[in-house]
N, C-alpha and C positions, 0 to 999 in steps of 0.2 A: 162336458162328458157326453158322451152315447149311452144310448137310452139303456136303462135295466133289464133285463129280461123277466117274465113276470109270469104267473100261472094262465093259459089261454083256456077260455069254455069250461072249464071244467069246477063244479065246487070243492071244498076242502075235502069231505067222505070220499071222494073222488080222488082229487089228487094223495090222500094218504095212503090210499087204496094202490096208487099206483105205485108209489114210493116202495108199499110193501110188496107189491110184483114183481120188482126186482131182486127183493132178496130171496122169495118164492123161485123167483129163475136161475139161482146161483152165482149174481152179481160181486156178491160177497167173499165168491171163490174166486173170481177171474169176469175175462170181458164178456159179455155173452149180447146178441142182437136184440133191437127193440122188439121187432117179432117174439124173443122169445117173453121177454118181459107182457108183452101183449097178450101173449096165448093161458097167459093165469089170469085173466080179466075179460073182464064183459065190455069193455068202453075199450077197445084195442086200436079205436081210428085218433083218440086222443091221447094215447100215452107219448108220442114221438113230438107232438105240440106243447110237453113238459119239460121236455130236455134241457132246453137254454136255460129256462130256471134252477131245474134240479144241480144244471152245469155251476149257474152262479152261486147257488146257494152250498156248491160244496157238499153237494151230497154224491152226485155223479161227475165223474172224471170218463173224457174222451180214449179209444184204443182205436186209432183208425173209424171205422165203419162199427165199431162196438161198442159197450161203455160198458165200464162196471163202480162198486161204488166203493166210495171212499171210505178210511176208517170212521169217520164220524159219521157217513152216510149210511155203510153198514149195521153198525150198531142203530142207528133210527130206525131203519129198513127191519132190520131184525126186530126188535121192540115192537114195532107194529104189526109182522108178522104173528110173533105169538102171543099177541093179544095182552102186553105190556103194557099197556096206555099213558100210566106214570112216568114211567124209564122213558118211553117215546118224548113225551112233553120235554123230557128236561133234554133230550136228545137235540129234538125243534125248535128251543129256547136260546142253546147256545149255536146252531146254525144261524139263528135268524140276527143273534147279538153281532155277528162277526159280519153278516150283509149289509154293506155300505149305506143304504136308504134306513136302516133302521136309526143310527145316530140321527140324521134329521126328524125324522119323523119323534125319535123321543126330544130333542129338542124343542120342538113346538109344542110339546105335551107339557112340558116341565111347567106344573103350575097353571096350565091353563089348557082344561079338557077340550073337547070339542066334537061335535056332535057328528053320527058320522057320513051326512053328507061333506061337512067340507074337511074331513081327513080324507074320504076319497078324493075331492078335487085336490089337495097337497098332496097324495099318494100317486096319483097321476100326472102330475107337473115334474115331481121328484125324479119319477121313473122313468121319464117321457114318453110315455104312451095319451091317447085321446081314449075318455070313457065311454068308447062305445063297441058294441057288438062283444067278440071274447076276451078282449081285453077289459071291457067293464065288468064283464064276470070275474077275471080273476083280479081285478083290483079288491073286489069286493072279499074273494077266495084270502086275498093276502091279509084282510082286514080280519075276518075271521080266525086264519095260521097264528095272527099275531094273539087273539084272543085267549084259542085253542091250548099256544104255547106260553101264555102266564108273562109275556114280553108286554102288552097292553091288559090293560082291563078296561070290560065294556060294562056300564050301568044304563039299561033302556036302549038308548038310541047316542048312548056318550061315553069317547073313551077319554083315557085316562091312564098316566103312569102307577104301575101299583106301587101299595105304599112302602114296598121295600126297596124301593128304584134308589140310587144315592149320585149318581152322575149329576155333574155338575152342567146345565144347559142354562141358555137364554130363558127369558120368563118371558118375552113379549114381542110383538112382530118384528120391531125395527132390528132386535137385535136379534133375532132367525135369519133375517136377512141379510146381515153382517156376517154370525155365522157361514151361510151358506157362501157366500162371497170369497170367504177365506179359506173353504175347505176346497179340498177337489171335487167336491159333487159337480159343480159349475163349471163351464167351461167359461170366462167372461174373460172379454176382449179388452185391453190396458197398455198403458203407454208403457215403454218398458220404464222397470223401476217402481210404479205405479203399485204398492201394495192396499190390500184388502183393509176398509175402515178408514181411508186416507180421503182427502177431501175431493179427489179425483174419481173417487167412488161412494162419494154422498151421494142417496137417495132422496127424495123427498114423498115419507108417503104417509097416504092419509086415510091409509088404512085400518081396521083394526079386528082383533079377534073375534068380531062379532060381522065383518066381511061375507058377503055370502059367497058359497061356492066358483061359482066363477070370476070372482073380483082375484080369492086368493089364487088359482089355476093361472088368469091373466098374469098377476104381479110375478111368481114362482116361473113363469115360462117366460116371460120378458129380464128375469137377472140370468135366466139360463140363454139366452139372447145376446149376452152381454151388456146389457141395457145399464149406461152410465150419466151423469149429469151433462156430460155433454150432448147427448143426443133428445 
């Protein structure tokens, strides 16, 4: 796959902020320009660096040179504007359920927390982004969204799926990696015929949830490599 689109520079107060800019500008009603979305804000050089996200995440939809928002993105936009907080969450929640990275990411959570340096290095590998400069802000921003919107729960410095979660996932790396191998997250290179889990795509790893940061970044960016027993 091609990399994610993901929040740039900006923290969450921030990118909600902008979110609700747009329903401030009358995206709600029809397409209207970043400019105008910009002009209800104080951070106006960053609201145009949200787009691709806001795009994936299904809150904003393209009109030429314009955007306006979608009915789920409306309804969040709006919530946020007048100061709904609740209704936003649940708004943010089912956005972020239906964004492709979030199945992974509760995958590896199923049963086994993880503290949140190395959810940003898997949140980075995931997304394919490198954790540096704006893009490390908004992985962090994403970490936070997930927080914010009741999709993760964070204790201290560790998250975790809340206890209402009921999805059925992997409990342990090998099989995160099988997972990821068999879904479309992955773009992995195979002999035709060659399915996901098949001895053609035996890994051997000796890794484990206790991995630091960049062991798991490494492992998660080399099966997105195509990285198979033959190589």
């Amino acid at each position: 796959m091609g990399e994610h689109a993901i929040p740039k520079g900006v923290d969450r107060d921030t990118l909600l902020d902008i979110i609700s800019g747009w329903a401030a500008a009358g995206a709600t009603d029809g397409p209207v320009y970043t400019k105008d979305a910009a002009s209800e804000l104080d951070v106006s050089d960053a609201v145009g660096r949200q787009t691709p996200f806001l795009e994936s995440l299904s809150v904003l939809e393209p009109d030429g040179q314009q955007h306006e928002l979608t009915a789920d993105g409306g309804r969040f936009a709006s919530a946020l504007r007048d100061g709904d907080e609740d209704a936003a969450r649940d708004h943010a929640r089912r956005l972020l359920d239906d964004w492709p990275p979030t199945a992974d990411i509760r995958g590896v959570l199923r049963d086994n927390p993880l503290t949140e340096d190395r959810l940003h290095a898997l949140l980075a590998a995931i997304t394919g982004h490198e954790p540096e400069g704006r893009a490390d802000t908004g992985l962090h921003t994403l970490l936070d969204l997930y927080d914010w919107a009741g999709v993760l729960d964070r204790d201290d410095d560790t998250y975790r799926l809340p206890d209402d979660a009921n999805e059925t996932q992997p409990t342990d790396l090998d099989s995160l990696v099988t997972t990821l191998l068999a879904s479309d997250a992955l773009d992995v290179n195979t002999d035709p015929g060659t399915q996901a889990g098949s001895d053609a795509l035996a890994l051997s790893l000796d890794l484990s949830l206790d991995a630091e940061p960049d062991e798991i970044e490494a492992l998660v960016r080399a099966i997105r490599r195509g990285l198979t027993d033959e190589n």
